[in-house]
TORFIFI-105712 format. One record per residue (C-alpha): x negated, y negated, z; residue number from 1. Coordinates in steps of 0.02 Angstrom, whole numbers, plus 32768, in hexadecimal, padded with zeros to 4 digits. Last residue first. Layout:
N
NODE     u     v     w  kolro
NODE     X     Y     Z    NUM
...
END
This chain:
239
NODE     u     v     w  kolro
NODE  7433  128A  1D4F    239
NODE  740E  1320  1DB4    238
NODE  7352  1337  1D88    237
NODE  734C  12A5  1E28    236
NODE  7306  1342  1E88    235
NODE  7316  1314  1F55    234
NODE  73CC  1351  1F5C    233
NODE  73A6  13C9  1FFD    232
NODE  73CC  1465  1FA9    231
NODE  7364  1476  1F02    230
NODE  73D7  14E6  1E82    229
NODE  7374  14F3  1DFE    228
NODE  73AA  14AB  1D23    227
NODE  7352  1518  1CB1    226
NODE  72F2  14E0  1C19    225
NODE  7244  1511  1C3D    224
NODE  7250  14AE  1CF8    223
NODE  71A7  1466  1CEE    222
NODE  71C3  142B  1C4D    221
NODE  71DD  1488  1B91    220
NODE  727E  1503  1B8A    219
NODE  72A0  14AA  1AE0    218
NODE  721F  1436  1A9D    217
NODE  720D  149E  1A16    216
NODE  72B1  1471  19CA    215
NODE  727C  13C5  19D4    214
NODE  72C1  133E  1A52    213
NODE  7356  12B1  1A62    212
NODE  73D7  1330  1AB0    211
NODE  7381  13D3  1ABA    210
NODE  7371  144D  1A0F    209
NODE  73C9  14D8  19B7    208
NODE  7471  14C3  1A1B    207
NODE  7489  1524  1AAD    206
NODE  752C  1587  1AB0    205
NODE  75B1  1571  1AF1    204
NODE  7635  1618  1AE4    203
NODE  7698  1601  1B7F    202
NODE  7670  1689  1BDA    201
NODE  75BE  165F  1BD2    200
NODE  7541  16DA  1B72    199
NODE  74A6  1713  1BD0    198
NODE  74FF  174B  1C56    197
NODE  74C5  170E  1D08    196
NODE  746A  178B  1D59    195
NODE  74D0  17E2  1DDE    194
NODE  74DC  17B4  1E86    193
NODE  7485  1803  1F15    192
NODE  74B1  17C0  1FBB    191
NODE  755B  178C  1F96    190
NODE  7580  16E6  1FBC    189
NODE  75ED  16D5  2041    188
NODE  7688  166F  2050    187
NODE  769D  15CF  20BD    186
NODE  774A  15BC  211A    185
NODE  77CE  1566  2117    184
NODE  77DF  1498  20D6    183
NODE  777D  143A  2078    182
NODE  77E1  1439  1FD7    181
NODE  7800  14F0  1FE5    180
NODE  7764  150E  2017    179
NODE  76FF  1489  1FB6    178
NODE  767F  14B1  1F23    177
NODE  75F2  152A  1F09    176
NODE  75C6  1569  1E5F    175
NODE  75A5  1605  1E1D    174
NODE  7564  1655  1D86    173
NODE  7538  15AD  1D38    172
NODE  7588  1585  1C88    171
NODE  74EE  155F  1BFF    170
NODE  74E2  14D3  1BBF    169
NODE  7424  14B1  1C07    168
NODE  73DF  155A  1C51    167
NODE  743C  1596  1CE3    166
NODE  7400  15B3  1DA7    165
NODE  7493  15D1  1E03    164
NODE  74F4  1531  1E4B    163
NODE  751D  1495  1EC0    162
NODE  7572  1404  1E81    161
NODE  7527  136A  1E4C    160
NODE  755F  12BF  1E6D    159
NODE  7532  121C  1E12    158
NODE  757A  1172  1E49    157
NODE  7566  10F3  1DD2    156
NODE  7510  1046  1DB5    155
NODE  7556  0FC7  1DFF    154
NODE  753B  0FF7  1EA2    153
NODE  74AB  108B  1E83    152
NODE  7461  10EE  1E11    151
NODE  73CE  10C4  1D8B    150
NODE  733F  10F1  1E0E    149
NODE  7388  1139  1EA3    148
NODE  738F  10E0  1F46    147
NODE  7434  10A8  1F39    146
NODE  7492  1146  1EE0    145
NODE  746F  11E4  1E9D    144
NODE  74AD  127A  1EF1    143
NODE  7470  1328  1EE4    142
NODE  7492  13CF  1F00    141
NODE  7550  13AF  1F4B    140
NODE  75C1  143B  1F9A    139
NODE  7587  1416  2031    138
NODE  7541  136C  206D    137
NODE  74C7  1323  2016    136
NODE  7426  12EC  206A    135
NODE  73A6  1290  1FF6    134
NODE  73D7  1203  2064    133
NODE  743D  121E  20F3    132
NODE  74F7  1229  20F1    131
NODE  7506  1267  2032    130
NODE  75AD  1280  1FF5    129
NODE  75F6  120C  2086    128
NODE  756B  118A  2042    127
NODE  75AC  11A5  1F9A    126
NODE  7649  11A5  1FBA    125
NODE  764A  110E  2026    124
NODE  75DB  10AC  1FA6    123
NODE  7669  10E3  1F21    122
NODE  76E2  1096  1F85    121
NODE  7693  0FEB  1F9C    120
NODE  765F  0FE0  1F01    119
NODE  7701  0F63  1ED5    118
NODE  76AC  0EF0  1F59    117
NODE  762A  0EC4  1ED3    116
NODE  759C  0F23  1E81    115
NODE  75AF  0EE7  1DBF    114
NODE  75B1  0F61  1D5D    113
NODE  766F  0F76  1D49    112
NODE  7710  0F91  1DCB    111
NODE  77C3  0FC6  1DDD    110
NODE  77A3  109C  1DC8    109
NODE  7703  1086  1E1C    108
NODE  766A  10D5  1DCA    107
NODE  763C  118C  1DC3    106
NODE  75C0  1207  1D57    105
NODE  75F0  12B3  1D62    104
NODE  7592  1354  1D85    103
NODE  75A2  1400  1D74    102
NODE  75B6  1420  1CBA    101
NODE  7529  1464  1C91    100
NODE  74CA  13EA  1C34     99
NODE  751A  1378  1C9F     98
NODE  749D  13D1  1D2A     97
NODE  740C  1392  1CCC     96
NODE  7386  13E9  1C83     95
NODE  733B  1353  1C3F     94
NODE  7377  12B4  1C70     93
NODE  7407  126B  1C32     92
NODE  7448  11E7  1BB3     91
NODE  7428  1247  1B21     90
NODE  74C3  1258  1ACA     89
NODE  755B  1237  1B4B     88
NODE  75DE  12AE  1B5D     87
NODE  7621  131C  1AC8     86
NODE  75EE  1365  1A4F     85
NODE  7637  13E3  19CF     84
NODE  75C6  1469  1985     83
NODE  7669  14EB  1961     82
NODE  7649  153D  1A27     81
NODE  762C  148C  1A99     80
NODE  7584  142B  1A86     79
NODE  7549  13B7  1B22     78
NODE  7567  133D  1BA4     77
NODE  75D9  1394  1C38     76
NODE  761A  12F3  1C9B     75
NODE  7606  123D  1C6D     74
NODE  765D  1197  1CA1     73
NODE  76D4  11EA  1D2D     72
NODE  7749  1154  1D6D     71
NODE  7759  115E  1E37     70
NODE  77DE  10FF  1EBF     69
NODE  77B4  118C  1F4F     68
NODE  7811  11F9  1FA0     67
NODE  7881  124A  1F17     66
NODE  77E6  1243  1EA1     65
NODE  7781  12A3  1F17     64
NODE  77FB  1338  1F27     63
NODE  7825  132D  1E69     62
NODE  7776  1328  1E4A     61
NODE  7758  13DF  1ECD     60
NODE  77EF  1422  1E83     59
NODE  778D  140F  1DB5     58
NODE  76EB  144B  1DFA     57
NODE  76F4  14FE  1DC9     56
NODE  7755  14BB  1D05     55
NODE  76A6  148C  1CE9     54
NODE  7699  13D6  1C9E     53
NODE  76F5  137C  1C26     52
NODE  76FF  12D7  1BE6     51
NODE  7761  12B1  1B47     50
NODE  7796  1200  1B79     49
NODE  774C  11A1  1C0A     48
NODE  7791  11E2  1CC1     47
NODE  780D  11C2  1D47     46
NODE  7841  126F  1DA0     45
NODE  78D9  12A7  1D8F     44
NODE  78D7  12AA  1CDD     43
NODE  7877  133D  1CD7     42
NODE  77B3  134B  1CA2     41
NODE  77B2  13A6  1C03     40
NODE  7773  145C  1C14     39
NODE  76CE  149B  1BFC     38
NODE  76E2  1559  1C41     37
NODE  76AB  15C2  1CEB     36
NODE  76C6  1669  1D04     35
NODE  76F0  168C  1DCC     34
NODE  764B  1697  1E37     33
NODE  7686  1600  1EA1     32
NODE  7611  15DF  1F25     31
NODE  766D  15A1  1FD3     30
NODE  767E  150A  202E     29
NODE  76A2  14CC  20E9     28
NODE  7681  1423  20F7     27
NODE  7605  13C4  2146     26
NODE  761E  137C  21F8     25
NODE  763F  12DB  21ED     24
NODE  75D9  1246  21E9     23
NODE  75F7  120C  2132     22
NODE  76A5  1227  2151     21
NODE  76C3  117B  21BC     20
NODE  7660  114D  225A     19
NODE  76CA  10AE  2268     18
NODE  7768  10FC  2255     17
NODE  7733  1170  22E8     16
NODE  76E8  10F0  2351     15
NODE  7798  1098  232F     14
NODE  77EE  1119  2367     13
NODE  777A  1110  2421     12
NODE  77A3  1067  241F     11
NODE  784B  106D  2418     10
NODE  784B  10ED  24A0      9
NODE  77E3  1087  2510      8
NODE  7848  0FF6  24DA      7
NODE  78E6  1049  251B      6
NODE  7894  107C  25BD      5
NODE  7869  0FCE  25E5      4
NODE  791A  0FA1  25CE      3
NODE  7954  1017  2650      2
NODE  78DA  0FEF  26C9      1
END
């Protein structure tokens, strides 16, 4: 009786192994309406050198990165104040949440493109990320992995975060991330926020013309310019 019990209750933590953080609840977030700012990506977490991203998303990275074996590839691709670049040049759709800073491109830290056990991790962060697909879980937009054309294992991992509507390198208003690195309590968007300002707190400005296009190709597309926030991560704009 007594041993049956004990494989009941190793069975029962094995379910839970088993089931892993892809089936969890989702966790609790909250919009950031704090100025945001390109910063470099910190040490912390494992990236190619001069990447930035918005300084919002910085805890959420550090979260990830402390979980899961990651090497960021690309994050904010665009002009900085005094015309510097940085990111990749033309290697992303248009309108693209790298264009804002709120998205980074992932491989695995020990790995290359070739989709072999050292994916593993990245195809349980992406699959935790997004449990059903074109279903990210809270704070992502979008997630491009297997099933999405030029993602995957041995590819890269793409993930979006969450965020006001802003034109392309531009900073978003507000952007929602962890609570306290998925712990506490979800905060409130206020009802009525403000427009965003026309000039971001950190001084970036467009530059004359879009990566690869004309000058008066600017705001052309569906989209005029601006990268939407589309809940449900069915727009592959993300990437």
């Amino acid at each position: 009786m007594l041993r049956r019990t004990l494989l009941a209750v190793i069975c029962a933590a094995l379910s839970c192994l088993v089931a892993g953080p892809a089936s969890a609840a989702p966790l609790p977030t909250r919009s950031v309406y704090a100025p945001g700012r390109i910063v470099p990506i910190p040490a912390s977490v494992p990236h190619e050198p001069g990447d930035m991203v918005d300084r919002r998303i910085v805890p959420d990275l550090r979260w990830i990165a402390a979980r899961y074996p990651i090497y960021v590839t690309d994050g904010y691709s665009g002009p900085l104040p005094g015309g510097r670049h940085v990111g990749c040049h033309g290697c992303h759709v248009r309108n693209s949440d790298h264009y804002n800073g709120l998205a980074v491109d992932i491989v695995p830290l020990e790995g290359g493109r070739r989709c072999d056990a050292t994916w593993r991790p990245i195809t349980r962060l992406a699959r935790w990320a997004e449990p059903r697909q074109n279903r990210p879980r809270p704070p992502f937009r979008w997630v491009g992995y297997d099933g999405d054309a030029g993602h995957g294992c041995g590819n890269h991992l793409h993930l979006s975060w969450e965020h006001a509507v802003a034109p392309m390198f531009r900073l978003a208003q507000w952007v929602e991330v962890f609570a306290a690195g998925g712990r506490g309590p979800s905060a409130a968007k206020p009802q009525q926020p403000s427009p965003p300002a026309q000039t971001p707190p950190s001084g970036l400005r467009p530059p004359k013309g879009p990566p690869g296009g004309s000058e008066a190709e600017a705001g052309d597309g569906p989209q005029g310019g601006v990268s939407t926030v589309q809940s449900g991560g069915v727009s592959p704009r993300g990437d």
